[in-house]
C-alpha positions as CSV (number, residue, x, y, z in Angstrom):
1,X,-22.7,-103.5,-175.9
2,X,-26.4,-103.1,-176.1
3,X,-27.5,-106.7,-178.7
4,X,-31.1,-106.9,-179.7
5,X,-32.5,-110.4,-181.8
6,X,-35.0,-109.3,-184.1
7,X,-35.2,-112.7,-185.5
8,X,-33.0,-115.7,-185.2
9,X,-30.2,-114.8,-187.6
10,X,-30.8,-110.5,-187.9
11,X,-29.8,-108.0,-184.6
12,X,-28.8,-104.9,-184.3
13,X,-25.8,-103.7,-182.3
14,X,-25.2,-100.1,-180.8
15,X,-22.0,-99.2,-178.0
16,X,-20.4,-95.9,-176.7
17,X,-17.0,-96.1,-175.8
18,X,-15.4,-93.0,-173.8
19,X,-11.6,-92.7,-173.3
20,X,-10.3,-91.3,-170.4
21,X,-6.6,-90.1,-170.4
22,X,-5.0,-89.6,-166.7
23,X,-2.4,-87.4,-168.3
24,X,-4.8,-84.9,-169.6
25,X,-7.4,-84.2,-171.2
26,X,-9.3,-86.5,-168.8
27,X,-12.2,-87.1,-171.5
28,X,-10.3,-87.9,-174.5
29,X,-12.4,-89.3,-177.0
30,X,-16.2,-91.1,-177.4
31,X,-17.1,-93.4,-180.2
32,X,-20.6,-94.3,-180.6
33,X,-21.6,-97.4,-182.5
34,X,-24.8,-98.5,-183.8
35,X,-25.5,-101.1,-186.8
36,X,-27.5,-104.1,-187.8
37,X,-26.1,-107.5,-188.7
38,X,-27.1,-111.0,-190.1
39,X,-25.7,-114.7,-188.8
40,X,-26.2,-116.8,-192.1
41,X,-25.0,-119.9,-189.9
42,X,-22.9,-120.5,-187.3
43,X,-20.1,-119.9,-188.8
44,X,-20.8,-116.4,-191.0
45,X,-21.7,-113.0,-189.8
46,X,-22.2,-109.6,-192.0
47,X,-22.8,-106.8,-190.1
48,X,-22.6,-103.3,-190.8
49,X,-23.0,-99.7,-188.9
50,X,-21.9,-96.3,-188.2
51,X,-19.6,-95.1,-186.4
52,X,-19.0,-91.6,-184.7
53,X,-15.9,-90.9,-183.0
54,X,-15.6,-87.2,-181.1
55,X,-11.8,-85.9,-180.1
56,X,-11.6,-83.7,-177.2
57,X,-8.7,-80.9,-176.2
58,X,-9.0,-79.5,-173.0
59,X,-8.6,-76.0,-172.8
60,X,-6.4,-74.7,-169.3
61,X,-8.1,-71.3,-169.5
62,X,-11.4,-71.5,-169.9
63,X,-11.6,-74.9,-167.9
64,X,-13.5,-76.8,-170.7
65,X,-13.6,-79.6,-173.0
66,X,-13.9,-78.6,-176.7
67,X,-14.4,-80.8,-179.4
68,X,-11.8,-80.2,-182.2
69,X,-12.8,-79.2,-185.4
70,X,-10.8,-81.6,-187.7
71,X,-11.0,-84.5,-184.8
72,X,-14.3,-85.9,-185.9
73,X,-14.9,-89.2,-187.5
74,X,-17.7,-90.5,-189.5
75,X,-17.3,-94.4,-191.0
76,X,-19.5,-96.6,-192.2
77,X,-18.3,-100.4,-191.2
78,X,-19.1,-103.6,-193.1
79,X,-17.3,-106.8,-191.2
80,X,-17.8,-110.0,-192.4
81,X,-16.8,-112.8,-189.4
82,X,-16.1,-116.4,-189.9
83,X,-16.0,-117.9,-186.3
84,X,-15.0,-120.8,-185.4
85,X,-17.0,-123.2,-182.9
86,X,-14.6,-123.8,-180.0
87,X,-15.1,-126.4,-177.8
88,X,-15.6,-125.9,-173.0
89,X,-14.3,-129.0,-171.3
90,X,-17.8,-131.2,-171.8
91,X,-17.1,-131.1,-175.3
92,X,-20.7,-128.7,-175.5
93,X,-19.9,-125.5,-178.5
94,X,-19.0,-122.3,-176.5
95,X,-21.4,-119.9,-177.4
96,X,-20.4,-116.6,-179.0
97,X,-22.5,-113.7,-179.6
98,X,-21.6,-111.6,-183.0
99,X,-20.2,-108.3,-181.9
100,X,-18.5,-105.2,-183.8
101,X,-14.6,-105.9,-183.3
102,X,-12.8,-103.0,-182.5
């Protein structure tokens, strides 16, 4: 996952995720991610994004992967996160970067 702070509490987010299938097909799917979100404090995130997500069949003849027609997937995400501060064995807040959950 690719973070970038534009300011203190606003960063954008952007991932690719490929699935790989042993049983065939291999490349099975890729979902690409890329959004902006805001940390009001530390407890509240909004973030939202776009996310692309490609199906693939593998075709025995032709020795190919084809993406299938009715497999794409657009969606626009809004998440809103309420985290909660946990505590490492000093006693010192773990830190927690905001992320896209799957």
């Amino acid at each position: 996952i690719l973070k970038v702070r534009l300011t203190t509490t606003l960063f954008l987010a952007a991932y690719d995720e490929i699935f790989l299938n042993p049983k065939g097909p291999v490349f099975e799917r890729n979902r690409v991610y890329g959004g902006v979100g805001y940390q009001f404090d530390k407890h509240f995130i909004l973030q939202a994004g776009y996310v692309n997500q490609a199906n693939y069949n593998y075709t025995a003849s032709q020795g190919q992967f084809i993406l299938q027609n009715t497999a794409a997937k657009n969606n626009v995400v809004v998440n809103l996160t309420f985290k909660i501060l946990h505590r490492n064995a000093t006693g010192q807040p773990t830190e927690k970067l905001p992320s896209q959950p799957d």
